[in-house]
N, C-alpha and C positions, 0 to 999 in steps of 0.2 A: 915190726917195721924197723930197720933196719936205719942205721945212725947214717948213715950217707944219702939218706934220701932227701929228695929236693924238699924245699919250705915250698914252694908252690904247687906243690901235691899234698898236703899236711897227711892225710890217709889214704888208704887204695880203695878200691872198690865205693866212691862216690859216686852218687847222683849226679847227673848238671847243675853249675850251681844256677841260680834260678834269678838272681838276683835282688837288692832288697823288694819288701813291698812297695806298690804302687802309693803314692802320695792321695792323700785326700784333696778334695777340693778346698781351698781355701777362704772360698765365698763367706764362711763360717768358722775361720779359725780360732779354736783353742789352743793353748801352750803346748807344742810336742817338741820331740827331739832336736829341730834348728834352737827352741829355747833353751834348752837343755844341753845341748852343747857350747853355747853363746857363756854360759857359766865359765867365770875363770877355773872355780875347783875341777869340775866335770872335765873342760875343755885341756888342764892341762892331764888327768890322768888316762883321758885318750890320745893325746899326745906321746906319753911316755911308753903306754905299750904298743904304740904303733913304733916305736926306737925298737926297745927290748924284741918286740920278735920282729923284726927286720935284720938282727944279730945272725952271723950263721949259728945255725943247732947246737958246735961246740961251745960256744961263747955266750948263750944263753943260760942265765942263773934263772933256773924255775922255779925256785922260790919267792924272788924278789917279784916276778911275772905275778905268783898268785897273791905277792900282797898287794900290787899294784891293782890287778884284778878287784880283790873283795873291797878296797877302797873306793873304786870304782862304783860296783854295787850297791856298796852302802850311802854314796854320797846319791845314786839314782835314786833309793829309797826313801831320802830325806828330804828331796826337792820334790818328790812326786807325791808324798803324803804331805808334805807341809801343806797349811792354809795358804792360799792364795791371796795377795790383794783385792783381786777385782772378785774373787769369790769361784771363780773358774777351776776347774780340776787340769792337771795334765794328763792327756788320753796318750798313753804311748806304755806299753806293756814293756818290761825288759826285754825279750827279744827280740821286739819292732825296736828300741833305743838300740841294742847294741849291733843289730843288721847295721840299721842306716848311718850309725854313728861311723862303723869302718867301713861301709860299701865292699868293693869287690877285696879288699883285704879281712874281711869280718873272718870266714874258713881258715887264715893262717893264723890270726889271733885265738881265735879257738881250736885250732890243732896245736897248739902248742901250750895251751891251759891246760886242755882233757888231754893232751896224749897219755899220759901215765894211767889214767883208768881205760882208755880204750887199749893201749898193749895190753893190758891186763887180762882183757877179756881174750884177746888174739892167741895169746898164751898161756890161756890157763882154762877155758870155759867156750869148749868150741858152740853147745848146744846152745847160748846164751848168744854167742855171736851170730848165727843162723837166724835170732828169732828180732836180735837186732836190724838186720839188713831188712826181715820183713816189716817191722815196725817203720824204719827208714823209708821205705816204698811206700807204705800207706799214707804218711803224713808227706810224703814230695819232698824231704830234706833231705841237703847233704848228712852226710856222717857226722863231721861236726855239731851241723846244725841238731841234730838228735839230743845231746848231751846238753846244748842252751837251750832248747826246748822241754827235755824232760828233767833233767840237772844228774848229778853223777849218783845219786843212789839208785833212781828206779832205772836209770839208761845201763847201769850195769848188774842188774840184779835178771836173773834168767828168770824167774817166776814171775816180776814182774812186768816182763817183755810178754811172758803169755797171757798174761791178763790182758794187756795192751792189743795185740794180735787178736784177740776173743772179740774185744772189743771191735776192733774196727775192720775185721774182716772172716767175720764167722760161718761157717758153711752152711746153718740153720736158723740161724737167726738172726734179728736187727742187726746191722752192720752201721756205726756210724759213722761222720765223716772226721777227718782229721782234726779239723776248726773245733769241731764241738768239744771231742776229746780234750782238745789243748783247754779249750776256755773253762769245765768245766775243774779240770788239775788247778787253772789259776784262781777258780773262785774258793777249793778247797781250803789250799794254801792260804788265801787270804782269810781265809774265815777263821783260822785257828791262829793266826799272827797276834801273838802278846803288845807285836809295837818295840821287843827290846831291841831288836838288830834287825837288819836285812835276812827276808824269809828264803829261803830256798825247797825245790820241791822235793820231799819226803815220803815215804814207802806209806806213811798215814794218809798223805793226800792224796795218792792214788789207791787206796781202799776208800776212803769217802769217796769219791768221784766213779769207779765201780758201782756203788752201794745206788748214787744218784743216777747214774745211766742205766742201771738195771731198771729201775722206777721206772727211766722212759720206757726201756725195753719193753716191760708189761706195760703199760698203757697205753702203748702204741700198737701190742699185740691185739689187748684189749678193744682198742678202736676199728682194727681190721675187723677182727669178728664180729666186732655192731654190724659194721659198715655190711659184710658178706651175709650176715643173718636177714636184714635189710631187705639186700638185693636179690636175698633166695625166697623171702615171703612175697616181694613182688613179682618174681617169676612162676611163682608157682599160682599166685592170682590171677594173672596173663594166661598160664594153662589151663588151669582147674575155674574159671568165672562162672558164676553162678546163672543156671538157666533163668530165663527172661520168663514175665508172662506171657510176649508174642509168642515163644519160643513151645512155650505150653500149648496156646492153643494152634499152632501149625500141627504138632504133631498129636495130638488130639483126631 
């Protein structure tokens, strides 16, 4: 990518952006994001990098951007595991918090976080980049949205974009869906979370998450073949039914 490119293209070859998700109904509201932003600390460090990259590209210190960033994250981390008053959890994932916290500016803030590992791949790991675009398609994200969905090691690691790819679009077997993928990377991560700092997703949590979807994979194999063994002993009772004793004595 090339220094003179616009900020409202952050990368090439994107998806449509899709826009954030859909609001839940409210009939039943728990704490999400509108709380979560309502936060002075939160509120001002969305603030600040919505400044920082609205900077043109030359004038952008990317350094400052990522510490703005992991501030950011860590302060999400600490308002969403905290106990609550009323005893209530906050239901809103980091990357439902930081879609809807920047809305249609979310893509420029995150192209100017990961740009330095997505060039990287562009430049240096074409077979990686290839297996990106198709993980990109499977899951309905932008490009950006790739890298806050799966976070910078596994989003740039070529082995484990094939894993990914196996997963959710294999030519022989179980094919999952995207949601699933994603949910079961974040219950990994959380499983192995010490509690010392804000977790990010790691080359271990997507081997656990593998490890957990293959499970499915056989038991859902397993349940077809109940299911087809099933349907083949009542088809073949349907053909082969056991002569009658009218049946005896007619042809008697």
């Amino acid at each position: 990518m090339s220094a003179s490119q616009s900020q409202d293209a952050p990368w090439t070859l994107d998806l449509p952006y899709r826009g954030p998700p859909r609001q839940a109904s409210l009939a039943h509201s728990t704490p999400t994001t509108p709380s979560l932003c309502s936060m002075p600390e939160i509120s001002n460090l969305v603030d600040r990098l919505h400044a920082l990259t609205s900077l043109p590209q030359d004038q952008q210190d990317h350094f400052v951007i990522l510490d703005v960033w992991d501030e950011l994250r860590a302060a999400y981390w600490r308002t969403v595991h905290a106990p609550a008053p009323n005893g209530s959890a906050v239901k809103c994932t980091w990357p439902m918090f930081v879609t809807r916290s920047f809305g249609d500016r979310a893509d420029r803030v995150l192209g100017v976080v990961y740009r330095p590992q997505y060039q990287a791949i562009v430049r240096r790991d074409w077979k990686a980049l290839v297996r990106f675009y198709r993980v990109q398609r499977s899951l309905k994200l932008t490009a950006p949205g790739v890298f806050l969905h799966l976070g910078r090691q596994i989003a740039t690691s070529s082995r484990s974009l094939k894993m990914l790819c196996r997963l959710l679009d294999h030519p022989r077997k179980i094919s999952f869906q995207g949601s699933e993928v994603l949910s079961v990377l974040q219950q990994a991560m959380i499983a192995r979370h010490d509690g010392a700092e804000a977790p990010e997703l790691e080359l271990r949590d997507l081997n656990m998450a593998v490890q957990e979807l293959n499970r499915r994979r056989r038991a859902g194999r397993a349940t077809e073949d109940g299911i087809a063994t099933a349907l083949g002993n009542l088809a073949i009772g349907d053909t082969f039914s056991p002569i009658q004793p009218e049946d005896k004595q007619s042809k008697a």
